[in-house]
C-alpha positions in Angstrom: 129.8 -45.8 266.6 125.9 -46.4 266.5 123.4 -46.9 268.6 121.6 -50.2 267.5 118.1 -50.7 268.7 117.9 -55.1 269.8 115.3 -57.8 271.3 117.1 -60.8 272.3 115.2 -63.8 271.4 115.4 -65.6 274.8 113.5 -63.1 277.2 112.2 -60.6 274.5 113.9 -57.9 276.3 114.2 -54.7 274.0 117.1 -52.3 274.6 119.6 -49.9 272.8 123.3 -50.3 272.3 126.1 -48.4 271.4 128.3 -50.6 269.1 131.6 -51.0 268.3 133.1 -52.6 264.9 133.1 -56.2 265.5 130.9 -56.3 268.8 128.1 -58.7 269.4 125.8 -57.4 272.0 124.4 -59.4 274.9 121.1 -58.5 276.5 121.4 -56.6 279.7 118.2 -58.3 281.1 119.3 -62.5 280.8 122.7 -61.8 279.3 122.4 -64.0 276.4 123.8 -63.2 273.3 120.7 -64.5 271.2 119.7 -61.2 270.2 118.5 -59.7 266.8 118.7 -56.1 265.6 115.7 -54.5 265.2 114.3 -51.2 262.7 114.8 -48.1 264.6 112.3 -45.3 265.3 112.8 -41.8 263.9 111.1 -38.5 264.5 110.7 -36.0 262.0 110.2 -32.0 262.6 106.9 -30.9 260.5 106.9 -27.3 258.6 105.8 -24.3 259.4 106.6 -22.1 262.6 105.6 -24.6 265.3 108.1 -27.1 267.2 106.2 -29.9 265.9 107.5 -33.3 265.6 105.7 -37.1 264.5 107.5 -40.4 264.7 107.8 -42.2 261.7 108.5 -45.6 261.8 110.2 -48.1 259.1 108.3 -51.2 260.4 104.9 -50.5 258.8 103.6 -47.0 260.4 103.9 -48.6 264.3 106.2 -47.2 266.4 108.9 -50.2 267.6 109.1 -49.3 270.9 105.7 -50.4 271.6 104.2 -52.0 268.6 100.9 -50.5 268.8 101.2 -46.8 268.1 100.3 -45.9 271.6 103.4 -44.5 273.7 104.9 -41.2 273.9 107.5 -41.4 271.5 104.3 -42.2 268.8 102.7 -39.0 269.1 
């Protein structure tokens, strides 16, 4: 079961949801089920000896959670 990353289209609320086969998630903030399913974030771990880590993004090199490359899960 997956966690889906979602905005729902009526009150641009963005959350996460653990889903089901089948399920259609509604958004926890309006509860309507007008919501689409966004491109997740990832982290990578970088080489060498360090516990270094950079977030890599599949929606053009911004992070999704805040669209502007500026929050903690960014850097």
């Amino acid at each position: 079961m997956p966690i889906y990353e979602y905005q729902c289209e009526t009150c641009t609320h963005q959350f996460e949801e653990l889903v089901r086969n089948g399920e259609h998630p509604s958004c926890p903030n309006c509860q309507s089920q007008n919501v689409q399913r966004r491109l997740s974030t990832f982290c990578k771990k970088s080489g060498g000896s360090g516990e270094t880590f950079s977030a890599q993004s599949s929606g053009g090199g911004k992070c999704s959670g805040c669209s502007g490359g500026s929050c903690a899960s960014c850097h």
